[in-house]
C-alpha positions in Angstrom: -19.7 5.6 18.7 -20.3 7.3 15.3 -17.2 7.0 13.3 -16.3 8.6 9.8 -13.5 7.4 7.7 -12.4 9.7 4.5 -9.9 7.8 2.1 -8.6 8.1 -1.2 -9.1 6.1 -4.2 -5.6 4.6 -4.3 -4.7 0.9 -2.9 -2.7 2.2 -0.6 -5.2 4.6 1.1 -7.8 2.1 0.3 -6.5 -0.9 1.7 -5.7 0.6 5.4 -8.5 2.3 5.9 -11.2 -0.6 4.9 -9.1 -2.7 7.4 -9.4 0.2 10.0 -13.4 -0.2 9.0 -13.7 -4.1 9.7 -11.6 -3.8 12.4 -14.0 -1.1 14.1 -17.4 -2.5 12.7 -16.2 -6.0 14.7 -16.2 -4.2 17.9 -19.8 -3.0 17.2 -18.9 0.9 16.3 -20.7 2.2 13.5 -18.9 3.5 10.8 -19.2 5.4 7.9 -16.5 5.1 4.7 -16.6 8.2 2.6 -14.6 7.5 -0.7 -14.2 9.4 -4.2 -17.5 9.6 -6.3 -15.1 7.6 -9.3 -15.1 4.7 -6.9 -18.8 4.3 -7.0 -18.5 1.6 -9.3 -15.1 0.2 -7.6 -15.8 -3.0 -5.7 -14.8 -2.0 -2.0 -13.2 -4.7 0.0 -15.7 -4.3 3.0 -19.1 -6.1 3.8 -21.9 -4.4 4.2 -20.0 -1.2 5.1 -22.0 2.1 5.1 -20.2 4.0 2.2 -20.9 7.5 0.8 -19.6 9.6 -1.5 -17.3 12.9 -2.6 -16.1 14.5 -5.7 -12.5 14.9 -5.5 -9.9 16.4 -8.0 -6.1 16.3 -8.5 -4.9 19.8 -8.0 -2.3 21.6 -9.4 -0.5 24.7 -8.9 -0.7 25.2 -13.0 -3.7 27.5 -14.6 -5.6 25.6 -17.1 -8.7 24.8 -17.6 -8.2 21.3 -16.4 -7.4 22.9 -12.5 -10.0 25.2 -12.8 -12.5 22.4 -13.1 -10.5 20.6 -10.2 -11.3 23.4 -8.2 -14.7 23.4 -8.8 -14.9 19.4 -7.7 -12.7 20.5 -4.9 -15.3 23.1 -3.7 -18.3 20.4 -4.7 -16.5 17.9 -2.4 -16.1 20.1 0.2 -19.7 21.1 0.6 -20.6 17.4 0.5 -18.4 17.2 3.4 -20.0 19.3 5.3 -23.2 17.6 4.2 -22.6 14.3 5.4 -20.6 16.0 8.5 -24.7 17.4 9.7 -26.1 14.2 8.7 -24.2 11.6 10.2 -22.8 13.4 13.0 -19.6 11.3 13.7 -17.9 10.7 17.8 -14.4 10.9 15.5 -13.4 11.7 11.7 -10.6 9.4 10.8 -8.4 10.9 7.3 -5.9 8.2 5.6 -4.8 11.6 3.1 -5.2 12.5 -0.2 -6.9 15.8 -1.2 -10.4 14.4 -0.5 -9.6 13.7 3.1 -8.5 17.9 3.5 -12.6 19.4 4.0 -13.9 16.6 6.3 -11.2 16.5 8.6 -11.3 20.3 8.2 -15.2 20.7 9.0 -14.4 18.0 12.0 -11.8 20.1 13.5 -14.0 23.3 13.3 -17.2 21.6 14.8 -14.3 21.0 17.7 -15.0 16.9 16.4 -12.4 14.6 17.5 -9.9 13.8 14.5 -7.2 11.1 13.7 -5.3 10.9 10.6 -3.0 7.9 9.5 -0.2 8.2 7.5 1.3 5.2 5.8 4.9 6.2 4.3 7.4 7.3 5.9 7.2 11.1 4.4 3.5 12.9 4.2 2.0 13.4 1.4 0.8 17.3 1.0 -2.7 16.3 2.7 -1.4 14.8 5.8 1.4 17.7 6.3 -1.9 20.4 6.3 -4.4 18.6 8.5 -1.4 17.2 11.0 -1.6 20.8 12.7 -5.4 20.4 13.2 -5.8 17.0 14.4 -6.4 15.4 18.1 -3.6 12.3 16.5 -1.2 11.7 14.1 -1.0 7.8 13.5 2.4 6.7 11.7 3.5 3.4 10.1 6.8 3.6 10.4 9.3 5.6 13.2 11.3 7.8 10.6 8.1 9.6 9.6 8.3 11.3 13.5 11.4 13.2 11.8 9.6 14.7 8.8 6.4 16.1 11.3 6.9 19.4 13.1 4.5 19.0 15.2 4.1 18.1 19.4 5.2 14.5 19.6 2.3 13.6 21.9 0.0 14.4 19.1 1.8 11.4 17.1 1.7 7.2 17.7 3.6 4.8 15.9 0.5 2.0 14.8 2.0 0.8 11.6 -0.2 0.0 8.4 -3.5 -2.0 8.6 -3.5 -4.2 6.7 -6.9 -6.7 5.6 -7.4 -9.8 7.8 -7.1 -12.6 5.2 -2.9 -11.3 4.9 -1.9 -14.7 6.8 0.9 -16.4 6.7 0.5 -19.8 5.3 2.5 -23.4 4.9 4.4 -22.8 2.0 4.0 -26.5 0.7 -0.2 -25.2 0.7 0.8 -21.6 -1.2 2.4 -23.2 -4.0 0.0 -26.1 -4.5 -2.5 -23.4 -4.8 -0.3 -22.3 -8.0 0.4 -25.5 -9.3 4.0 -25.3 -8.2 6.3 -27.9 -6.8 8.5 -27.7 -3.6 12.1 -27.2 -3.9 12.0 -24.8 -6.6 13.2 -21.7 -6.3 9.9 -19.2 -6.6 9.8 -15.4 -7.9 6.7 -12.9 -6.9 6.8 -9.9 -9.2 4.1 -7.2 -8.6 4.1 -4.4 -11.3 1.7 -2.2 -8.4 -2.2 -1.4 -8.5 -1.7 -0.1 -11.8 1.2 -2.0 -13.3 4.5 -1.0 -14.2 5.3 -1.7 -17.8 9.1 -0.7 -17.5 9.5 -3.0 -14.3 7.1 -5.7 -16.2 9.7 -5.4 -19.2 13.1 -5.3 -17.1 12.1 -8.8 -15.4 10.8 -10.5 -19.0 14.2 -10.0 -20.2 16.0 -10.9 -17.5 14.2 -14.1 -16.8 14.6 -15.3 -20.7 18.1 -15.5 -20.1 18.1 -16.8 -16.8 18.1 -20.5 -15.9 14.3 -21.0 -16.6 14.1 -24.6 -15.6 15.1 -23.3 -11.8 12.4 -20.8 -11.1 8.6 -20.8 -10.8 7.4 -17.1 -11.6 4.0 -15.5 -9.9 3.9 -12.3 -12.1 1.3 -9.6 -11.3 1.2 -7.0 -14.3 -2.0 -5.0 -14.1 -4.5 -5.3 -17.1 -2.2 -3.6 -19.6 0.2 -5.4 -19.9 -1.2 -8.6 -19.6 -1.8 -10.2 -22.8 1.6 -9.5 -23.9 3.2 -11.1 -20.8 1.4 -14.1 -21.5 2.7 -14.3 -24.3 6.2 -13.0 -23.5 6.4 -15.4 -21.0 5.0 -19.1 -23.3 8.2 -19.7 -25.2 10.3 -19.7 -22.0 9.5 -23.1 -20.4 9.4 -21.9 -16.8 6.6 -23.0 -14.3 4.8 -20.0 -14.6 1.4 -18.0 -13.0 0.6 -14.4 -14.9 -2.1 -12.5 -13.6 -3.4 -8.9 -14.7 -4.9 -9.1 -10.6 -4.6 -11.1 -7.9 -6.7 -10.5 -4.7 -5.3 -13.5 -2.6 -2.0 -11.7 -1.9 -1.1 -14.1 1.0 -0.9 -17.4 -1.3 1.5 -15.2 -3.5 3.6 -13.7 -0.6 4.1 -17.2 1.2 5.1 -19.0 -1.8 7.6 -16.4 -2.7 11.3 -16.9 -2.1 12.0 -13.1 -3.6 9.8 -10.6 -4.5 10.4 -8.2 -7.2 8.5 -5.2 -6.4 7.6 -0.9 -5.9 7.9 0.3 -2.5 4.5 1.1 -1.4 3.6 1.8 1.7 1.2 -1.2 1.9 4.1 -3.3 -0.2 6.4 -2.6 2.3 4.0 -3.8 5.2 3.3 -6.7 3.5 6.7 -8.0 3.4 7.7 -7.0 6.9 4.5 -9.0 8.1 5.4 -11.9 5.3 9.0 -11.4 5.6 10.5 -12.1 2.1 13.7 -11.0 0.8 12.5 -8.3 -1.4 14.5 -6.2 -4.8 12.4 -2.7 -4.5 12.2 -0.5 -7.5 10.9 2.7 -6.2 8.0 4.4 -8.3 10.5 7.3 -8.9 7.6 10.5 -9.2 4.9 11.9 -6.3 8.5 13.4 -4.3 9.6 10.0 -4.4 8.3 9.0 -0.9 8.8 5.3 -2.1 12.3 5.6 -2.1 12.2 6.3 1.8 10.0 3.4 2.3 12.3 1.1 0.3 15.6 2.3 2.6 13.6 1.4 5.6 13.8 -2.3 4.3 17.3 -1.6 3.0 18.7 -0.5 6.1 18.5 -4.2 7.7 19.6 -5.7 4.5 16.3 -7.3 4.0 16.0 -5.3 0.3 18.0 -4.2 -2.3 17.3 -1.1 -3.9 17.1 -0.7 -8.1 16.7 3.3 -8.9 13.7 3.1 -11.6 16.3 5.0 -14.0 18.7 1.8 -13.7 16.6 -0.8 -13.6 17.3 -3.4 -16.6 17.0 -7.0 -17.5 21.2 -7.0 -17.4 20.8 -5.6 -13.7 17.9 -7.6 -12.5 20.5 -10.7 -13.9 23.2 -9.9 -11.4 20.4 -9.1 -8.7 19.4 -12.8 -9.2 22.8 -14.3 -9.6 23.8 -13.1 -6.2 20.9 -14.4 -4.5 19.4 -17.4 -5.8 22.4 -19.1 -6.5 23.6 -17.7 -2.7 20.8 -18.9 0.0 23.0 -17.7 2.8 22.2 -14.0 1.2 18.8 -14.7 1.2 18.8 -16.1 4.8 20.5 -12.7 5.9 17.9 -10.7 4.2 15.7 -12.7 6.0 17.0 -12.2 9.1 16.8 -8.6 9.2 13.2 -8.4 9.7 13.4 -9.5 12.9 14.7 -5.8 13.6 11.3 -4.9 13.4 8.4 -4.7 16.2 5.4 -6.7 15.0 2.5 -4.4 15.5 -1.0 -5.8 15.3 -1.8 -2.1 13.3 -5.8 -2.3 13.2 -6.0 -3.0 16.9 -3.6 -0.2 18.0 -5.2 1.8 15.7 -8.8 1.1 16.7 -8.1 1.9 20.2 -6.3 5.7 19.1 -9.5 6.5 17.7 -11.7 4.8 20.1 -9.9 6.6 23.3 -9.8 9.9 21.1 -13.7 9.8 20.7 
């Protein structure tokens, strides 16, 4: 089978859909990625994958010059679409949203192609929403997002979130000798996101310069802006410490981690439901604050607590830690609660959806 897979340039339409690539490429389909023409210089986690590529454009509903150009790109994109639609003929056009994903999934559905998009929070985004009335399948992460589609529920299929193949769990003694850490200490994981978050970056600082430092062993993943300055933030404190602008091994970090500190992605929050770690979320608080759904799905088996971005400080991140490291039995709970959840191998269920669709 010919497959086609449009994606955004985000991690969290990246990530999923590269997986969904491997996953299909090991069982001898060939598949084509189509990504935005900025990530032409991106390094793609897939080997040897066929990749093209799009222009894409944020739109607005605003009139500027800035959207008018958009909508040229949009309309640019859109012809390449059909472009590589002739050419490569696809069995099945797979769309993991975004506004790049709208004219391939479009010219699919109109060449009566088979079609399958994924959605990976629990709300759509704007892209998904459109194209959901069009498509053959509608592949969901997580069971609430059946109540925000008004669409036939045969048309939708709970797979959950690929995720890549080297997420495994691993002996915690062998994560934290990979960071120079020692056992028995209590460890932190903070992820600022893809890009970094310099107000969640600056709420933990402060609040682990007047914690206990000599307890804790900190894994700190700022994104590049922030990084020199956390190094630096962090030197005088005394704490075993690991500061990283990125870190690719994500499964050393998540099973040395005792607490995470973290947004609510919709790849973050798959990642700690397959790593299970007690988690504080900090929901990115714009894009109609989808992340603050995700984060109540972990919230709603106590295995996170929830800081609004507009109340997140080092003072509150303080009481946060007070009542859990210094309270294992509240971590255990927290623990505990993702056993709620149905462990879905996501790539394989989702491999067969599109495999049975074509």
């Amino acid at each position: 089978m010919r497959i086609l897979i449009v994606t955004g340039s985000s991690g969290g339409h990246i990530f999923p859909a590269t997986a969904l690539a491997d996953g299909l490429r090991g069982s001898g389909e060939r598949v084509l990625l189509v990504l935005p023409q900025k990530m032409r210089q991106e390094n793609i986690p897939v080997v040897d994958q066929e990749i093209a590529y799009i222009h894409a454009a944020n739109l607005s509903f605003k009139l500027s010059g800035k959207n008018l150009f958009g909508v040229y790109l949009f309309l640019l994109g859109a012809w390449e679409s059909f472009r590589i639609i002739l050419k490569f003929k696809p069995d099945v056009v797979v769309g993991f949203g975004s506004l790049n994903s709208i004219a391939l999934v479009f010219w699919a559905w109109l060449f009566r192609i088979k079609t399958v998009i994924h959605e990976q929070n629990v709300v759509c985004g704007r892209a998904n929403r459109l194209l959901s009335r069009l498509v053959d399948k509608v592949a969901i992460s997580f069971t609430q997002t059946r109540n925000y589609l008004d669409i036939a529920s045969d048309k939708i299929v709970l797979t959950g979130n690929p995720l890549r193949k080297d997420l495994l769990r691993l002996d915690k003694k062998e994560a934290l000798d990979f960071f120079g850490f020692k056992d028995g200490k209590f460890t932190i994981l903070i992820i600022g996101g893809s890009q970094g978050s310099h107000r969640l970056n600056a709420a933990c600082l402060e609040a682990l310069s007047s914690y206990r430092k000599g307890d804790l062993q900190i894994i700190h993943i700022c994104g590049s802006q922030d990084f020199a300055w956390l190094k630096s933030g962090y030197a005088p404190l005394g704490a075993a410490c690991q500061v990283f602008d990125f870190f690719a091994q994500m499964q050393y970090a998540y099973s040395a981690a005792d607490l995470i500190i973290c947004r609510a992605g919709a790849t973050t929050i798959a990642e700690l439901q397959k790593f299970r770690v007690p988690a504080i979320l900090v929901p990115y608080p714009f894009a109609y604050a989808h992340q603050l759904l995700n984060a109540e799905v972990l919230a709603s088996v106590k295995s996170a607590r929830i800081i609004p971005d507009q109340d997140l400080t080092g003072e509150r991140l303080t009481i946060q830690f007070e009542q859990l490291i210094t309270n294992p039995r509240n971590l255990e709970l927290m623990r505990q609660g993702y056993a709620q959840f149905q462990e879905l191998d996501a790539v394989h269920l989702l491999a067969r959806e599109v495999l049975t669709c074509g």
